[in-house]
N, C-alpha and C positions, 0 to 999 in steps of 0.2 A: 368426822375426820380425825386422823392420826395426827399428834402437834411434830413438827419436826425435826425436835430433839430426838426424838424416839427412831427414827430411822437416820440420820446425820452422820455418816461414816468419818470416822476418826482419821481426815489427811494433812491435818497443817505439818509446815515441816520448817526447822532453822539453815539444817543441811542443804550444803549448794549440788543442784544435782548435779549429774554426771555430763549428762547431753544439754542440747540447747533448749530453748524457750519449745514449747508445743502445746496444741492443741487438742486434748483428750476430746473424741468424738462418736457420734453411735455407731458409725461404719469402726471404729476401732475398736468397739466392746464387743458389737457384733461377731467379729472376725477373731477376738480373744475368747471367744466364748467353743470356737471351732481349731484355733489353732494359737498357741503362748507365742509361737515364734513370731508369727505374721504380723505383730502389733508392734514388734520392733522393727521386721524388717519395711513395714510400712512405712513407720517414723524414719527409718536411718535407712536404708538399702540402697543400694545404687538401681534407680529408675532403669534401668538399660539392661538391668537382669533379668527385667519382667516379662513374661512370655505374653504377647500380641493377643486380646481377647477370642476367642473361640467365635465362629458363627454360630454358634446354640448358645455361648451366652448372650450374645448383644440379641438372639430371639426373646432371651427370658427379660431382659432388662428393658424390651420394647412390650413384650405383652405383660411387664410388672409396671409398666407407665401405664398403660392401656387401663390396665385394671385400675390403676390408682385414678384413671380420668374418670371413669366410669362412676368409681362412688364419691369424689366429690362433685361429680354434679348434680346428685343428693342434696349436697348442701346449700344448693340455691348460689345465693350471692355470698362472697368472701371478703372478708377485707384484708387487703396484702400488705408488711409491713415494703418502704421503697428505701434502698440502699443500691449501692456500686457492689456487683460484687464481689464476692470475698473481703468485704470490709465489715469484721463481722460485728467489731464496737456497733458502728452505725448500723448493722442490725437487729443488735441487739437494742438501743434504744428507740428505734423506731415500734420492735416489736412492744417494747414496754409504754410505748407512749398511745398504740392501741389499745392495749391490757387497760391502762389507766383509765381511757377512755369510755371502758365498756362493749368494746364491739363484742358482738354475740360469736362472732366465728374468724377465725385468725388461720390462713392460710403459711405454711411454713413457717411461723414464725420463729424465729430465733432466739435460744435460751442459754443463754451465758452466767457462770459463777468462778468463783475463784475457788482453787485447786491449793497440792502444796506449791511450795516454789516453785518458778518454772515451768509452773501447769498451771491452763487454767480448761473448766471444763463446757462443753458447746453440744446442745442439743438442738435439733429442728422436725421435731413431729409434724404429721401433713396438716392436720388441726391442731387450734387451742378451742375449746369449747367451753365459754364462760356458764358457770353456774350461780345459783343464791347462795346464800354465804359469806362468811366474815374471811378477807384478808387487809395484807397491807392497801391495797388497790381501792376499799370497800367495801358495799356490801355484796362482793361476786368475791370470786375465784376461777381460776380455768383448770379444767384437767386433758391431760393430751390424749390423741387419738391416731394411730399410725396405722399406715394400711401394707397390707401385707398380699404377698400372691398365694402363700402357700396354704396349703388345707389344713393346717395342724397347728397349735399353735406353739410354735418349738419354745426350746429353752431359751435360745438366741433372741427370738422377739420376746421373747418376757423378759429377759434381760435389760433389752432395749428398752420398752416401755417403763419399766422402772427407775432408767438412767434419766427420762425425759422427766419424771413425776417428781424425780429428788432436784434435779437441774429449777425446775421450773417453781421447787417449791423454794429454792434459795433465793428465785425473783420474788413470789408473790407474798413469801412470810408462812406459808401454813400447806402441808401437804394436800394432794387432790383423795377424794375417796377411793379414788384408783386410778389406771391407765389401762385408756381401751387398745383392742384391737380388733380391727376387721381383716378378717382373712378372705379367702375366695368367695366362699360361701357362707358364712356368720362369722359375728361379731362376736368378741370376748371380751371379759374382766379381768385385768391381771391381776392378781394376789398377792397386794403390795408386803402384805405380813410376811411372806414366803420367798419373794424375789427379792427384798433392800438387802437383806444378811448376805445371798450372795451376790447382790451389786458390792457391799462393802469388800467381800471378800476379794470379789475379782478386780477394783479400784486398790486396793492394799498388794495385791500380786503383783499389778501393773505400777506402781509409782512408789511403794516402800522406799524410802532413802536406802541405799547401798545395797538391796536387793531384788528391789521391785523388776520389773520384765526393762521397763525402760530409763534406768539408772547402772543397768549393765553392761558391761566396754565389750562385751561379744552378745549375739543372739542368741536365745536359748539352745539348749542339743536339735537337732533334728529329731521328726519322727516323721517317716508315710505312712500314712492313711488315704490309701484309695479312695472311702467313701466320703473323705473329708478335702482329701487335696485335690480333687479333678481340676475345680474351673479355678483353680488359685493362683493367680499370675507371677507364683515365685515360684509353681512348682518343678519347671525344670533348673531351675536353678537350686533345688534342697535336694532334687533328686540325685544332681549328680554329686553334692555333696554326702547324701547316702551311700552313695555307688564308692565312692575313694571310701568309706569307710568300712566299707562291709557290713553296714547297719543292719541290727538285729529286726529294724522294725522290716525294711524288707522280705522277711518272712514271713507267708500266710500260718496266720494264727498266733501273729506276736501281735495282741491289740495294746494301744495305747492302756489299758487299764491291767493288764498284764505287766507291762515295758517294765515298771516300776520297781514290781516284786523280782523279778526277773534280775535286777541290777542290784537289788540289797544284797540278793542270794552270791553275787562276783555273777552271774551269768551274761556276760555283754558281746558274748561274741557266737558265731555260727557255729563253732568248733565247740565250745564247751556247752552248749546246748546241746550238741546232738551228742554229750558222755555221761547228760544227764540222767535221772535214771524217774522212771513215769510216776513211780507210786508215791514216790518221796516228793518229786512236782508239784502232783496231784494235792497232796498236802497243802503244801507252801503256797500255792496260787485258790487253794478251795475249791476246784473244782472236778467233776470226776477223770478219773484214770486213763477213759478214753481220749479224753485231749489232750494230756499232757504226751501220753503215747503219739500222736499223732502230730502234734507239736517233734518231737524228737526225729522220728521219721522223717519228717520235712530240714530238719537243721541234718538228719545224716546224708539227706537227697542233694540239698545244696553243699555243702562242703565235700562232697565227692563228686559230684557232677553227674547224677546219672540215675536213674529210675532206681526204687524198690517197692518190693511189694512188700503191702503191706499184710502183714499173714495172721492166724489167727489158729493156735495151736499147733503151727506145722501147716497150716490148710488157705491153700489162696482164697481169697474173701469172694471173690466170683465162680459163679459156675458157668458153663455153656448157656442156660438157660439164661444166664443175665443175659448176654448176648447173643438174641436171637440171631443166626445169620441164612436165611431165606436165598432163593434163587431174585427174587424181586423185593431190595429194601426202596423205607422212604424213607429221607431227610429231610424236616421239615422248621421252615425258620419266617417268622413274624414281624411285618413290620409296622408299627404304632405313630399315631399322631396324640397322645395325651391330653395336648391341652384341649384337641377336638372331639375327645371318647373317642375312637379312631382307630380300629382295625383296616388299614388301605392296602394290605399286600399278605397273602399266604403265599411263601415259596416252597415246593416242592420239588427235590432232586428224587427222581425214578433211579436207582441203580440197578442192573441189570445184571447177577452176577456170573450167569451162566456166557454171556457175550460181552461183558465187560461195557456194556453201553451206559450210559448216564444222560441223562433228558432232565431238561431242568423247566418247569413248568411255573407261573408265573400269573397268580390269581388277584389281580388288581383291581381296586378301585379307585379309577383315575379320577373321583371326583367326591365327598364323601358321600354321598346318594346311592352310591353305586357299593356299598359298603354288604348290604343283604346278598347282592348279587353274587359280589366275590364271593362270599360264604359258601353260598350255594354250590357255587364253583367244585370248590374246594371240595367238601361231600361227595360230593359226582364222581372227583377225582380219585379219593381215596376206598371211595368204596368198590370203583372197579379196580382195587388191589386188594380185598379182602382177607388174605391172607399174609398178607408184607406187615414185617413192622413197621413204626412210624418211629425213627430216633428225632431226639429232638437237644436242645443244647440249657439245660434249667427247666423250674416246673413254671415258666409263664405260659408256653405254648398250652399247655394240659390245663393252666386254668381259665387261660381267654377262650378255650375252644368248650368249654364247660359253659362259660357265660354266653358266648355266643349263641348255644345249642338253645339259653333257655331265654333269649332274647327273641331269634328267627325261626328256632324250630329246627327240627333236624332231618326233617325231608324222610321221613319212616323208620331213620335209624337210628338205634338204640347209641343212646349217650357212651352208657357205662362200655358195654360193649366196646367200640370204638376207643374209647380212654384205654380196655388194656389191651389195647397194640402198643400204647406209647412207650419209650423207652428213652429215660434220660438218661444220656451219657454222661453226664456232667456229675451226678452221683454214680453211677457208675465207676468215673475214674477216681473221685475223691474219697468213696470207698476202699479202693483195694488199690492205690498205689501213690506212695510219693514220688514228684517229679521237683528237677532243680529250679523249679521257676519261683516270679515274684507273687505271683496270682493262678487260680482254677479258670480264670473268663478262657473265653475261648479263644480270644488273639495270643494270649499268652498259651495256651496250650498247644494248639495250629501250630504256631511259628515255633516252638521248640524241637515238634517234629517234625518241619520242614516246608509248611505251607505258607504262602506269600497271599496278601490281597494284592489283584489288580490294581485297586485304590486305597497308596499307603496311609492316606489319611481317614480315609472310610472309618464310620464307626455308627450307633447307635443315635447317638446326638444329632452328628451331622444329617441324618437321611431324614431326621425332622424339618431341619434348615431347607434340605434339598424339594423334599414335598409340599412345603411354603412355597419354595419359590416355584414351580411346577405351577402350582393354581393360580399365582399370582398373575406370573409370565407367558402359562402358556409352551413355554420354550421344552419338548421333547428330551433336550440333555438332559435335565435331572431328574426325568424320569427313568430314563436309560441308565445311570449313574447309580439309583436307587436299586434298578433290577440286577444291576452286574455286582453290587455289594452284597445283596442279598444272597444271588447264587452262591457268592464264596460263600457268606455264612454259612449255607448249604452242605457244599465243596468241603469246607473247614472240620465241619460237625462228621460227614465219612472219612476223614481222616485221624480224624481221634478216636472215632469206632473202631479203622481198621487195625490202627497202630494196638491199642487195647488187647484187640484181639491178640494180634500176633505176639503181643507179651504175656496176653495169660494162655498161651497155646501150648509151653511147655508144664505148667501147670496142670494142665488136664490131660496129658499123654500118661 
């Protein structure tokens, strides 16, 4: 074991902080490790900002219970420390008067140390798992163990895991040899040598007198990020604080590790982005020519409102040939259950373009058993259009249909074949044109050209909720629900073909 002087991040403080008394916690290291703002606006925000949980996350947060039930009841019998809760002193000493005790397994136990002023800091790993070895306690020690849903073990949960091993080493006198984690599917060792420097780090961000995240009279700048701010229940409330500003981050391809460079340079604003010039960018940010190019594009699409192509010597980046257009195209669109491996729906819109008819076909497996069959379906369907392309909207479709082929077989027909029908529009369009939007997804591009979902709240997440409840209940509406969202995605994806077209049509005259 490491003694724990050697990992003990430097936070005593004399300075009276800014804000009141708190509780530094692993949901707050977690959530700083994804976003600086969130750990303030946690601490201080007004509760009434916060947008009402999604039904996909209270999914994830029921099958991250689930799972968490699952492997402690691996661990046989537990012993619990017993307190009121939210009293957390009194869980904290109960926790320690187990520790003293020797129990071999400690279920959420409660691990409390003192902080700077004003702070003090509060861990609850799902285990403590007492080991041999010298602490205060005796001849044992515990080291924590936190269980996790995800398949990977992010930076977030090593974060974590390290905040529990320092928290817990200030109880017991002497650090653990690590901090496990169990993920979905194995168990991990955090690398306590690699995580404490940046626990210290991000513990000194967060609590610095006079400049730490939460010693601040305002919350940090905004930034969105899409893949970071989905399920964050401040997000419309940052958002529309980005929206009055005209925030740079707003724009696809200003990433948070961009943002930065981007602002030493004076570049803060849509306008002087797009008077930037690419190679000199390209420079400054490190990376090649072509993104900064395309970065520019985008800041000249939005600050004028309006498409450009994006050209390449004088020469539109697309040809005809990018855009097969056939008397009989397919639109084709996929819908997933994850956490089940879970192909349950191929939608297929037939368009028809010599009669303008559109048939929208609809390859279900109403149960997951029925999973092969859909497949099958599908094959049958598309091979009597052997000649059609098949657009699709990202390369998921082209790679589920790859996996699928080599899981069920493909009924006589050739993989590869079949694959080059496919035609993504989605590089297609991000190819050869900027448009004024926040994002390339497809509601955002849809809705810029004019296309509405039936179901304004439809999306991805939710048709997982909706097919939960389907098997659950039985009840036909969310299956219907399921098939009328899918079509649009269908519907959505020929309209972003068409539009395309008809803007690279002058182009090719």
């Amino acid at each position: 074991m490491v003694s724990s002087s050697s990992y003990s991040p430097a936070l005593s403080s004399t300075a009276e902080p800014t804000h009141r008394f708190i509780w530094f916690t692993d949901d707050m290291l977690f959530h700083y490790q994804r976003c600086r703002r969130r750990v303030y606006l946690d601490s201080y925000g007004d509760p009434a900002l916060k947008d009402p949980p999604s039904d996909y996350f209270v999914k994830l947060r029921q099958d991250s219970a689930d799972h968490r039930q699952r492997i402690l009841a691996e661990f046989g019998t537990l012993s619990r420390p017993t307190h009121e809760r939210d009293d957390w002193d009194t869980a904290a000493r109960a926790t320690l008067q187990l520790m003293q005790a020797g129990a071999e397994t400690i279920y959420r136990g409660t691990l409390v140390a003192d902080g700077p002023e004003g702070v003090r800091f509060r861990s609850r790993p799902d285990v403590l798992m007492r080991q041999e070895g010298e602490s205060w306690l005796g001849n044992w020690y515990y080291v924590p163990f936190n269980i996790k849903m995800g398949k990977k073990a992010k930076p977030e949960y090593q974060l974590v895991a390290a905040y529990s091993a320092y928290v817990l080493a200030e109880m017991q006198g002497v650090w653990p040899e690590t901090s496990w984690l169990q993920l979905k599917e194995k168990r991990r060792a955090v690398d306590l040598e690699r995580y404490v420097p940046k626990l210290q780090a991000a513990l000194d961000d967060c609590l610095t007198d006079g400049g730490g995240i939460l010693n601040l009279p305002q919350p940090p700048e905004v930034f969105i990020s899409r893949s970071r701010c989905d399920m964050c229940p401040w997000l419309s409330h940052c958002y529309q604080e980005a929206i009055a500003q005209n925030h740079l981050s707003l724009l696809p391809g200003v990433t948070m590790a961009r943002y930065p460079v981007l602002e030493s340079l004076g570049i803060t604003t849509v306008e002087s982005l797009a008077m930037a010039k690419p190679y000199q960018l390209a420079s400054d940010l490190n990376v090649e020519w072509p993104v900064t190019e395309k970065m520019i594009f985008q800041a000249q699409a939005n600050w004028q409102g309006t498409a450009i192509a994006r050209l390449h010597t004088n020469t539109f980046r697309l040809s005809p040939q990018d855009l097969p257009t056939t008397e009989i195209e397919l639109y084709f669109d996929i819908e997933a259950a994850p956490d089940k491996d879970l192909i349950y729906l191929h939608g297929v819109l037939v368009v028809n373009n010599s009669t303008q008819e559109k048939t929208f076909h609809a390859l279900l497996a109403e149960s997951p058993e029925y999973e092969e069959t859909a497949w099958f379906e599908f094959l049958a369907l598309v091979d009597s259009y052997p000649n059609s392309p098949i657009y699709h909207f990202c390369p998921y479709e082209a790679q589920t249909v790859r996996r699928l082929g080599q899981l069920y077989g493909m009924a006589g027909m050739d993989v590869e074949k079949l694959l080059a029908r496919f035609v993504d529009i989605h590089k297609r369009v991000v190819d050869a044109v900027a448009l004024p939007v926040e994002s390339y997804a497809l509601k955002h591009l849809a809705r810029w050209m004019g296309f509405e979902w039936r179901d304004q709240e439809a999306n991805g997440a939710q048709s997982i909720c909706w097919y939960d409840d389907w098997l659950t209940t039985g009840d036909r509406t969310y299956l219907n629900t399921i098939l009328r969202y899918n079509e649009d995605d269908c519907q959505a994806t020929y309209r972003v073909k068409d539009w395309l077209v008809k803007f690279a049509q002058p182009f090719w005259e």
